[in-house]
One Martini backbone bead per residue (centre of mass of N, CA, C, O) as a GRO file, in nm:
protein
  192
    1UNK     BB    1  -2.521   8.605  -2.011
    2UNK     BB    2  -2.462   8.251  -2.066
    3UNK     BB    3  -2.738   8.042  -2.080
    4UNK     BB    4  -2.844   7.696  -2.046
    5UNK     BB    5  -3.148   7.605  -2.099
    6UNK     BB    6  -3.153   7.323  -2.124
    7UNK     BB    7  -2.997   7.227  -1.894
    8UNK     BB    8  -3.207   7.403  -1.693
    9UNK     BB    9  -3.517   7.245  -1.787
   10UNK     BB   10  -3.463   6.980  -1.575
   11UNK     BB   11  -3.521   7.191  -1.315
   12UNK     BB   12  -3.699   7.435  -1.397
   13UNK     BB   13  -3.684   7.611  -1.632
   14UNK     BB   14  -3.764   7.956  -1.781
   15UNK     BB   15  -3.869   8.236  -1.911
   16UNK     BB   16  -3.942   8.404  -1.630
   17UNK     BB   17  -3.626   8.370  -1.559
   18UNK     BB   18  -3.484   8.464  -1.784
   19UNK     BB   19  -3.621   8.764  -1.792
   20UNK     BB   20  -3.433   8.853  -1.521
   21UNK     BB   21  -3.185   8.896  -1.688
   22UNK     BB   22  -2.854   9.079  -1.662
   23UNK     BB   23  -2.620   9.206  -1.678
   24UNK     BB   24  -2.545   9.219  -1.392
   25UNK     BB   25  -2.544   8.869  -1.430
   26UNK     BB   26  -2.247   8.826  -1.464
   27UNK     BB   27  -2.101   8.510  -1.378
   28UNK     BB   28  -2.363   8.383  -1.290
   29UNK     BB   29  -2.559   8.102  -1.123
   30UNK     BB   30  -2.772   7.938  -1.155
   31UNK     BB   31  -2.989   7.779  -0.868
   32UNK     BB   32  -3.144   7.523  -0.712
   33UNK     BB   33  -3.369   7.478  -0.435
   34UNK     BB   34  -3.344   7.116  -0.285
   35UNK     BB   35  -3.284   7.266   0.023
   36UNK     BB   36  -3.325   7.319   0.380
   37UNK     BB   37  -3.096   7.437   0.635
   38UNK     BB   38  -2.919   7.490   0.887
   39UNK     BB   39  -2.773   7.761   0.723
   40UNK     BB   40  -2.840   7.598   0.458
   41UNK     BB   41  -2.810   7.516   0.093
   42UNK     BB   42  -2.938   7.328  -0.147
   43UNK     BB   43  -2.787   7.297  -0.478
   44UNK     BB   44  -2.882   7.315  -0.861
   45UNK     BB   45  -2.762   7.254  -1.160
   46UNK     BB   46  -2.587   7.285  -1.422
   47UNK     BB   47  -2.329   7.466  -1.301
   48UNK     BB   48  -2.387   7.376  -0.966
   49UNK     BB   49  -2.340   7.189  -0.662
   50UNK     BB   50  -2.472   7.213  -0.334
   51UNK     BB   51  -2.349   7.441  -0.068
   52UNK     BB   52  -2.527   7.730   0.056
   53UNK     BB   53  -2.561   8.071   0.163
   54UNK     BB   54  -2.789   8.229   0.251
   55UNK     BB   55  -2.933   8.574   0.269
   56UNK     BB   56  -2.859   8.812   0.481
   57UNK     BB   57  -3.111   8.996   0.607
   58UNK     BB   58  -3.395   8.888   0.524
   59UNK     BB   59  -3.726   8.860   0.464
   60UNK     BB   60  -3.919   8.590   0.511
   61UNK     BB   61  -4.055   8.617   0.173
   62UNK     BB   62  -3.684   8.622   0.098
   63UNK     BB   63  -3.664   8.377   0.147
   64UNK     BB   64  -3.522   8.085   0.088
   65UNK     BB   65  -3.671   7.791  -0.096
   66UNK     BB   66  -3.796   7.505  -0.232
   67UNK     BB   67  -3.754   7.591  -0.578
   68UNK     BB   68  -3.603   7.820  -0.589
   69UNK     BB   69  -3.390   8.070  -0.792
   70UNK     BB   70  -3.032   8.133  -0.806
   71UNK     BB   71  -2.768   8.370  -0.788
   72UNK     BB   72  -2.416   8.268  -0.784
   73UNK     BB   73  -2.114   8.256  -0.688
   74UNK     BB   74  -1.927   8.002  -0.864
   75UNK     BB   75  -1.639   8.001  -0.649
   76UNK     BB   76  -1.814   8.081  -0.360
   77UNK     BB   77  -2.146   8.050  -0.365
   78UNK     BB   78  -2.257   8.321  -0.343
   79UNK     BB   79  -2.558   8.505  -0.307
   80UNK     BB   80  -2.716   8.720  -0.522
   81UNK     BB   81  -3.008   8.598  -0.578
   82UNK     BB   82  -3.372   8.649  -0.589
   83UNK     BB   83  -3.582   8.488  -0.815
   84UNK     BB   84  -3.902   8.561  -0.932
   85UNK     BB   85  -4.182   8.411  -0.868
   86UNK     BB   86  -4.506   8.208  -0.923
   87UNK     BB   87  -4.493   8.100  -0.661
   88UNK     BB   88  -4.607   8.004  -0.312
   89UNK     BB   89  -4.580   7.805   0.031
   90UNK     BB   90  -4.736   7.914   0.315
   91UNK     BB   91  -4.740   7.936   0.644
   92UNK     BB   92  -4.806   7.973   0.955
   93UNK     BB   93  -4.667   7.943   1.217
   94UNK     BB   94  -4.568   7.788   1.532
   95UNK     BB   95  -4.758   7.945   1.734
   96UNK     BB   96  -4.788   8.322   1.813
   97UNK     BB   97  -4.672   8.463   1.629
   98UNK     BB   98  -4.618   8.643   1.301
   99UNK     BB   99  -4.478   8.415   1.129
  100UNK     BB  100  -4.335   8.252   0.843
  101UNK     BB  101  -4.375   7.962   0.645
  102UNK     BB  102  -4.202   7.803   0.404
  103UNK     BB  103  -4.229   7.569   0.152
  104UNK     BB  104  -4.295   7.632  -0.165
  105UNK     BB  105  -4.141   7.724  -0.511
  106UNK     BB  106  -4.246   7.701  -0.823
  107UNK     BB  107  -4.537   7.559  -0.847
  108UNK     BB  108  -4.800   7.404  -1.079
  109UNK     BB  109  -4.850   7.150  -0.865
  110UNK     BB  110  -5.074   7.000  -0.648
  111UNK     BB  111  -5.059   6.676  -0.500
  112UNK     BB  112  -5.353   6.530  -0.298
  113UNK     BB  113  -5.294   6.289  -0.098
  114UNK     BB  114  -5.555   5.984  -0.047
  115UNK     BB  115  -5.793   5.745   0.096
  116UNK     BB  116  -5.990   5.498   0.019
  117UNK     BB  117  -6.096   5.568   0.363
  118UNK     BB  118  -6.084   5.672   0.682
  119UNK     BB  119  -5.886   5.898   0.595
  120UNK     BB  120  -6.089   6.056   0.446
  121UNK     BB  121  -6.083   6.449   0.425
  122UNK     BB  122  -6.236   6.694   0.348
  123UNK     BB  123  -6.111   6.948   0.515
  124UNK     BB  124  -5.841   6.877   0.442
  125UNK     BB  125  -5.898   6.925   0.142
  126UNK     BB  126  -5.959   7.198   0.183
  127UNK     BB  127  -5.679   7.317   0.301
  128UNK     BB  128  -5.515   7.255   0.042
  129UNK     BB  129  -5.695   7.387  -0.195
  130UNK     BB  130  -5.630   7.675  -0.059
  131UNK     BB  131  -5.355   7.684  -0.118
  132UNK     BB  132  -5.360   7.679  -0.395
  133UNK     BB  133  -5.485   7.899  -0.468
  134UNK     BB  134  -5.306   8.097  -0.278
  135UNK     BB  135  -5.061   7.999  -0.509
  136UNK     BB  136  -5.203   7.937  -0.818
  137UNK     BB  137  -5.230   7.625  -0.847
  138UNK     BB  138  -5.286   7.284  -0.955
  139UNK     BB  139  -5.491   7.083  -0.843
  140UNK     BB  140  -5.461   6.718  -0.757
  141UNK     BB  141  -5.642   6.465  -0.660
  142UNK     BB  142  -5.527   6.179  -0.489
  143UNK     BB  143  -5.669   5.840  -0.500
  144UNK     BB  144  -5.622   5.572  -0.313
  145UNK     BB  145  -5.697   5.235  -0.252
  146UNK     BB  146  -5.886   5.132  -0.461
  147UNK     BB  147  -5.888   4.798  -0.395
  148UNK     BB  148  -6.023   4.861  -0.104
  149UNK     BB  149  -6.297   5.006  -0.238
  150UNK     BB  150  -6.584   4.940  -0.297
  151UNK     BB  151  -6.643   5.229  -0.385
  152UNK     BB  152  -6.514   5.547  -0.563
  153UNK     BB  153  -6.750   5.713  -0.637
  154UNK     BB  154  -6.753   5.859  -0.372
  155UNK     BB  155  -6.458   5.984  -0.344
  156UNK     BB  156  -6.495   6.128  -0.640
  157UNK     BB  157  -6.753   6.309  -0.543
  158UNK     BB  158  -6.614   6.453  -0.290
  159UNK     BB  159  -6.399   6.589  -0.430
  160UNK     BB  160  -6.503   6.721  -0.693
  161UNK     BB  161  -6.718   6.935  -0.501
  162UNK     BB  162  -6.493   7.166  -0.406
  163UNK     BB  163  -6.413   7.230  -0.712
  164UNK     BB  164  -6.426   7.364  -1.024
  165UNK     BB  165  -6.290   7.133  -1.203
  166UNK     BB  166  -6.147   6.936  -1.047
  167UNK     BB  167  -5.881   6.678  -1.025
  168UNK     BB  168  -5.925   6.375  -1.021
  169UNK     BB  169  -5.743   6.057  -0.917
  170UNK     BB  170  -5.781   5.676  -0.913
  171UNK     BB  171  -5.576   5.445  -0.735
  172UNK     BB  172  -5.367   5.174  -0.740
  173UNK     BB  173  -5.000   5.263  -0.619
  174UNK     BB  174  -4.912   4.955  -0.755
  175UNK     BB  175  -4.995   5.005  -1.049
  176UNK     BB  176  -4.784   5.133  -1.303
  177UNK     BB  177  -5.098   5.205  -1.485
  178UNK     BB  178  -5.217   5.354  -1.287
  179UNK     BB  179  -5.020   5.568  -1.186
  180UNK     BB  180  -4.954   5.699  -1.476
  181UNK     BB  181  -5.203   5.920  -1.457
  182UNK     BB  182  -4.922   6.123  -1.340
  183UNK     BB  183  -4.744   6.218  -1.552
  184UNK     BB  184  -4.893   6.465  -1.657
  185UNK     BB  185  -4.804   6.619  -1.392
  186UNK     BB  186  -4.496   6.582  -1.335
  187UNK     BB  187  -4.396   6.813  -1.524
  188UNK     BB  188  -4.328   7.103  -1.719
  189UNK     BB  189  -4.474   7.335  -1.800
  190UNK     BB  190  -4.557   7.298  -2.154
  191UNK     BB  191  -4.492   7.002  -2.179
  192UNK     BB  192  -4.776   6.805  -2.181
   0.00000   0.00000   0.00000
């Protein structure tokens, strides 16, 4: 199967996903999925966007999430292979049971944004933290609103102290400038 790299590096397609690739996958078309709806998939790549159906009877933490790389068959639609994650975002569903609710798969960065006012909440913060953590990916706390706040450098310490090394961002962000400081957070690793 001859997958077009270059066209599907603007999705996030990478050397982990290609290395997946095996003669058996003859035909079929990547496709990221860029939301879940009740019974289909919204999905796009290089040769193919659109909606097509999850793969039936698959267990919680097999279903696709957003985020995910799928191979399909370009004709029908039909979703043939849910290929290997580098990372995944789930937490426990809202309820009683013991459900698994998925967030999203396949990301580099978690950035975590709060406001440099009555809304920063360390708690909330070391809960988000530990999801990254627990995903493997590098969290950078986004602080807002910094136009608003007399010091920032108190909300830029009580961030900083929650996890060694962490990065931290604080920012005014109707400010193209000062925003600008996160764009190498948005990028595809290996391209920063």
């Amino acid at each position: 199967m001859t997958i077009d790299t270059t066209r599907l590096a603007v999705f996030g397609w990478s050397t982990h996903f290609q290395s997946q690739i095996t003669g058996e996958d003859a035909g079929l078309v990547p496709v990221r999925v860029l939301a879940v709806h009740r019974g289909q998939l919204e999905v796009a790549g290089a040769d193919f966007a659109g909606r097509v159906a999850p793969r039936a009877g698959e267990a919680e933490e097999g279903r696709a999430t957003v985020g995910d790389w799928l191979l399909i068959q370009p004709d029908s639609g039909a979703t043939r292979r849910l290929l290997e994650r580098t990372s995944l975002f789930k937490r426990k569903a809202a309820g009683s049971g013991r459900q698994v609710q998925l967030i999203a798969a396949n990301l580099d960065t978690l950035l975590v944004v709060t406001s440099c006012n009555q809304d920063f909440n360390v708690a909330r913060l070391e809960r988000y933290l530990a999801l990254a953590r627990e995903a493997r990916v590098t969290p950078v706390v986004v602080l807002t609103k910094a136009d608003l706040a007399d010091d920032t450098r108190s909300y830029v310490g009580r961030a900083a102290r929650l996890m060694p090394g962490l990065f931290v961002e604080c920012l005014d962000a109707r400010s193209a400038e000062e925003a600008a400081v996160l764009r190498p957070w948005c990028v595809a690793r290996g391209r920063r």
